[in-house]
C-alpha positions in Angstrom: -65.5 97.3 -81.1 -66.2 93.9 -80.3 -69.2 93.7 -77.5 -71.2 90.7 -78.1 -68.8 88.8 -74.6 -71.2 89.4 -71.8 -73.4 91.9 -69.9 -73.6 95.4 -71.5 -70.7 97.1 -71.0 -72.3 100.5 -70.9 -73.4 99.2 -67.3 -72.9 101.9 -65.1 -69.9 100.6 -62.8 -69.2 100.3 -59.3 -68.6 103.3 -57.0 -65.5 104.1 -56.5 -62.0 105.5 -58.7 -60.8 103.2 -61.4 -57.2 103.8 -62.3 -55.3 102.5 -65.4 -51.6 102.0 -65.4 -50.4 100.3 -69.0 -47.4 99.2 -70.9 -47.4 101.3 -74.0 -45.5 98.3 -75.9 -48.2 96.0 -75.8 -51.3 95.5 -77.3 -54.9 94.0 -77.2 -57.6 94.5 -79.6 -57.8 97.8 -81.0 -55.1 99.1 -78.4 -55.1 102.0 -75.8 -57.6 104.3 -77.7 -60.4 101.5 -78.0 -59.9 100.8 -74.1 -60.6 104.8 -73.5 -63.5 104.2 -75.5 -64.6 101.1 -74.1 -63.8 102.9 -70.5 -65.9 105.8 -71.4 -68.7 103.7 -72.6 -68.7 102.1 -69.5 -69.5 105.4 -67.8 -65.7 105.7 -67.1 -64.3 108.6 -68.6 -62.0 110.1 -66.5 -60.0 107.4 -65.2 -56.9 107.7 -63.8 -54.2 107.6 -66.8 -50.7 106.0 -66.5 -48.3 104.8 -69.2 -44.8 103.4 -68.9 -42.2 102.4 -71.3 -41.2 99.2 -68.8 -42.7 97.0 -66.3 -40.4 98.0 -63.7 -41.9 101.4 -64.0 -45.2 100.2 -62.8 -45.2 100.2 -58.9 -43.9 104.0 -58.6 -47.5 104.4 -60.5 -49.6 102.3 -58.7 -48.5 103.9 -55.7 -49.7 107.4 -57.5 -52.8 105.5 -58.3 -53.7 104.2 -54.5 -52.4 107.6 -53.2 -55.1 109.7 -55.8 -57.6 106.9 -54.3 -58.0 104.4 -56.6 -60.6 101.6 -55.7 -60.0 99.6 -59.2 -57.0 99.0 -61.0 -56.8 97.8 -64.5 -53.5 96.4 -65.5 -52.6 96.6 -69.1 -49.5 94.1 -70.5 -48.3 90.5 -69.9 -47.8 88.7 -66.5 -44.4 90.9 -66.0 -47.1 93.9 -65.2 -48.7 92.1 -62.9 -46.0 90.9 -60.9 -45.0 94.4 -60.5 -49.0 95.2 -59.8 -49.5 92.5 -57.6 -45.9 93.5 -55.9 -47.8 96.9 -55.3 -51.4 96.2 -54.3 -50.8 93.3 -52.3 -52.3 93.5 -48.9 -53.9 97.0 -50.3 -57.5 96.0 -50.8 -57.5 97.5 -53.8 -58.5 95.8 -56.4 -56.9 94.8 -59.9 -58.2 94.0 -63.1 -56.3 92.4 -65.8 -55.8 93.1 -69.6 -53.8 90.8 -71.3 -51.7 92.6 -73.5 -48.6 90.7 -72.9 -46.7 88.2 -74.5 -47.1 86.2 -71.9 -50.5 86.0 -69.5 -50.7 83.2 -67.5 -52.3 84.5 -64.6 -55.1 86.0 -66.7 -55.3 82.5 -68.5 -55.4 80.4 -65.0 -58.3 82.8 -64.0 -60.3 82.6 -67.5 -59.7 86.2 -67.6 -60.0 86.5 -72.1 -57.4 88.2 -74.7 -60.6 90.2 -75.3 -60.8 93.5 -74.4 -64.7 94.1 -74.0 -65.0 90.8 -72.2 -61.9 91.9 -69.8 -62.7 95.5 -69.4 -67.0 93.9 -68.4 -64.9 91.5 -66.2 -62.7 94.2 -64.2 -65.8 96.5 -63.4 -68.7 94.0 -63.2 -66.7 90.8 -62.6 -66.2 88.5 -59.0 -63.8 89.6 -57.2 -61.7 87.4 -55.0 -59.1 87.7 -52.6 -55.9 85.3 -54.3 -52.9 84.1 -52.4 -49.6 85.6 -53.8 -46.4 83.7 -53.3 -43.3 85.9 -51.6 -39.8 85.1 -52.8 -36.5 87.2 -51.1 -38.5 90.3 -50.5 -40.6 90.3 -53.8 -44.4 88.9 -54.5 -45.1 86.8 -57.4 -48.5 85.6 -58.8 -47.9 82.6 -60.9 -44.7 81.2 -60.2 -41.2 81.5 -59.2 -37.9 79.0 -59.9 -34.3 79.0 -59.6 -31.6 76.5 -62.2 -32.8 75.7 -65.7 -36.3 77.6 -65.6 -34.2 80.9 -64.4 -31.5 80.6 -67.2 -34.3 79.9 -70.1 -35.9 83.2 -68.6 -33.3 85.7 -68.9 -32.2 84.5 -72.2 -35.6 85.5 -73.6 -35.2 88.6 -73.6 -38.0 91.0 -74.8 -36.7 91.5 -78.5 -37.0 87.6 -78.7 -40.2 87.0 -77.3 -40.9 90.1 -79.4 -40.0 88.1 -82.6 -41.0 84.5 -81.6 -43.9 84.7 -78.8 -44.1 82.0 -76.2 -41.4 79.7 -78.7 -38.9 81.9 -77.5 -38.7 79.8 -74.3 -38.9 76.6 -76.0 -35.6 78.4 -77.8 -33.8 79.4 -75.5 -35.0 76.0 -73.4 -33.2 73.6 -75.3 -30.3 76.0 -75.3 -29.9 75.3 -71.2 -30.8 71.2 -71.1 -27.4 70.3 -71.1 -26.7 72.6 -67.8 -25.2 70.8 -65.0 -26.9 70.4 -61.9 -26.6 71.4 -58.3 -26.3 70.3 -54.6 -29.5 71.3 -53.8 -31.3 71.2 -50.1 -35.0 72.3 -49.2 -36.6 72.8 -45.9 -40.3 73.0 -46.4 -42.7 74.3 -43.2 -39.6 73.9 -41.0 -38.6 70.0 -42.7 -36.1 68.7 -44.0 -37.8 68.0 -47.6 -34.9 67.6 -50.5 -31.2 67.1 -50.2 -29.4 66.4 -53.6 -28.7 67.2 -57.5 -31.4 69.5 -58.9 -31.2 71.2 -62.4 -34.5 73.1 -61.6 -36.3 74.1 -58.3 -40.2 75.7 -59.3 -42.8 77.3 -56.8 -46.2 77.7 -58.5 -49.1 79.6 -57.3 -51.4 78.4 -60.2 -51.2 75.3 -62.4 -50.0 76.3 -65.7 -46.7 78.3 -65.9 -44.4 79.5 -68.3 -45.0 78.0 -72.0 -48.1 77.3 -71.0 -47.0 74.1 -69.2 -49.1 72.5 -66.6 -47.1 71.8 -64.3 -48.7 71.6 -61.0 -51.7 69.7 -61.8 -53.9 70.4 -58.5 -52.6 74.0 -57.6 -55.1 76.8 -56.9 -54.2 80.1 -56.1 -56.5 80.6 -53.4 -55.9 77.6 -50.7 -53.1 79.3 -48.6 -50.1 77.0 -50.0 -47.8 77.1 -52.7 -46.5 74.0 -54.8 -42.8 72.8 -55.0 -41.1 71.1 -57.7 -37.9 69.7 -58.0 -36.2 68.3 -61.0 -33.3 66.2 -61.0 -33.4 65.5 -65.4 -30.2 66.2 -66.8 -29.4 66.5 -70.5 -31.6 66.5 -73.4 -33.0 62.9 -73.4 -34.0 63.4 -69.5 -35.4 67.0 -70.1 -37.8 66.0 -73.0 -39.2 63.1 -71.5 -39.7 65.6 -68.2 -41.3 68.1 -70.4 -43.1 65.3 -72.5 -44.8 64.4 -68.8 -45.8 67.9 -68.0 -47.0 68.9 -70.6 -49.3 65.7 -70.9 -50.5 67.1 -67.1 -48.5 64.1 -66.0 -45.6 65.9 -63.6 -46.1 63.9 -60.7 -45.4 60.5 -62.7 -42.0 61.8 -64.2 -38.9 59.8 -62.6 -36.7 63.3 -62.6 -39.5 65.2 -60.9 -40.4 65.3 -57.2 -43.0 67.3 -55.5 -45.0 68.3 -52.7 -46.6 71.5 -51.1 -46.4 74.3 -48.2 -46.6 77.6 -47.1 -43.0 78.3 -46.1 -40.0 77.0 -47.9 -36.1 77.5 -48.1 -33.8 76.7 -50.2 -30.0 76.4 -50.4 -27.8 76.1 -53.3 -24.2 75.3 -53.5 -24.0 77.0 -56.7 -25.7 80.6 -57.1 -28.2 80.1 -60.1 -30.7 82.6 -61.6 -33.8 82.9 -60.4 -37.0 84.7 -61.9 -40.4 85.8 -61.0 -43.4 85.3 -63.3 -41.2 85.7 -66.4 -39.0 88.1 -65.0 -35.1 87.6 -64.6 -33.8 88.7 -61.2 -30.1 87.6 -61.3 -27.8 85.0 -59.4 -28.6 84.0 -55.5 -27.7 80.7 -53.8 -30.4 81.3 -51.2 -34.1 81.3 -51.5 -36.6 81.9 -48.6 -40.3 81.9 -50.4 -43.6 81.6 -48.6 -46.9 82.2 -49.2 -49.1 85.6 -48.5 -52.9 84.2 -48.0 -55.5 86.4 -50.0 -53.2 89.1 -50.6 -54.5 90.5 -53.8 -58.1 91.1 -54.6 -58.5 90.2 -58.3 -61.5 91.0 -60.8 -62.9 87.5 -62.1 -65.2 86.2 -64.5 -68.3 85.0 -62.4 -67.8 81.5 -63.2 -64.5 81.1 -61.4 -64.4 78.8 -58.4 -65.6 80.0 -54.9 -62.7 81.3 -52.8 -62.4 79.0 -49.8 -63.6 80.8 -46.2 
């Protein structure tokens, strides 16, 4: 067991319970038994234990987990577990520690949260925590981003036995599967203003910078300033759409010609066409209506001690 990342981890930990709710599918280091050990070695060993097959099972146990007490949280899987964490703790004061064990972890990697499991494990009990904004989209939180058009329809055709197989590629698949989609009337109202009225192929709401593919999109986002950032592309077909993700990817999204941006706490938006929207990775179906805001410091979050000071 790798423990050469930090402080000891045999540290006794904070007061308090520490629950554990994982994805048995997914995996980090030496998987679920060395995190026991690691736990117990901590001076944990008795934690509250929860395993589901799916991400969507997670909130029916972090409710279990709050209701037994829990003071600390550790989150095991990719950023679809913690979505449906965040979904659960937010506004809680409960606080959540991640383990990457996903496919996908861009929240952990905006926070400098390691794909090391003694480094996360020393993070979630010893770490900084912060109170982090969460974004709010139709009903549901998200913690790293949210879109609607081409983003949405790349999304749900990655399904997990593709990511499975190909890892983050599977978006740059199924990606160039969707440039040539068509786009749509699209108007947004941002903080109660008229913002966007025309063609859009792809309508994004970050919370963080770097989003799905590890893309970075929204260049001066932080997820603990009280807004979210808005992003509106107008590329169309595959000429447009690389030199669009050409710009991102450089860190460059503000200069692209097809890309249109600005930021706010409340935003709707109207589509003549239903398109598919998703939530940190996570398909949620057709809707020609989105009404997304942010939720200042909803969700307290273990840290490394580096990480920037929270504002306030």
């Amino acid at each position: 067991m790798n423990t050469s990342t930090g402080a000891d981890p045999r540290a006794v930990p904070p007061a308090g319970r520490v629950a554990v709710v994982a994805h048995r599918r997914k995996v980090l280091g030496g998987g679920l038994a060395e995190l026991r050990a690691t736990l117990a070695a901590a001076g944990v060993d008795k934690p509250l234990w929860y395993e589901v097959p799916k991400s969507r099972k997670a909130p029916k146990k972090v409710r279990r987990a709050l209701r037994a007490g829990a003071d600390l949280v550790f989150v095991w899987g990719g950023d679809g577990m913690v979505q449906r964490w965040a979904d659960a703790l937010a506004g809680s004061g409960t606080a959540m520690a991640i383990l990457p064990a996903g496919t996908a972890n861009l929240f952990a990697t905006n926070l400098d949260v390691p794909a090391d499991l003694a480094e996360a494990v020393r993070i979630g009990l010893h770490g900084r925590r912060r109170a982090l904004d969460l974004g709010r989209v139709n009903g549901e939180h998200f913690a790293v981003m949210a879109g609607a058009g081409f983003d949405g329809e790349m999304i749900a055709e990655a399904d997990r036995e593709l990511k499975g197989r190909l890892g983050r590629l599977a978006y740059v698949w199924t990606g160039l599967r969707h440039v040539g989609g068509r786009p749509v009337r699209t108007r947004i109202r941002v903080d109660g203003a008229d913002w966007f009225d025309g063609e859009a192929s792809c309508v994004l709401f970050g919370n963080v910078g770097t989003i799905t593919g590890g893309i970075p999109a929204f260049d001066d986002a932080r997820p603990d300033d009280g807004c979210l950032d808005v992003g509106v592309s107008t590329a169309a077909g595959a000429v447009q759409w690389a030199r669009t993700l050409g710009r991102m990817a450089a860190g460059r999204s503000a200069d692209s010609p097809y890309v249109r941006m600005t930021r706010g706490r409340k935003i709707k938006v109207r589509l003549d066409t239903p398109l598919t929207y998703e939530l940190d990775g996570g398909a949620r179906g057709e809707t020609d209506r989105l009404k997304v805001r942010v939720v200042p410091r909803a969700l307290t979050v273990c840290c490394p001690e580096a990480a920037p000071t929270v504002d306030g």
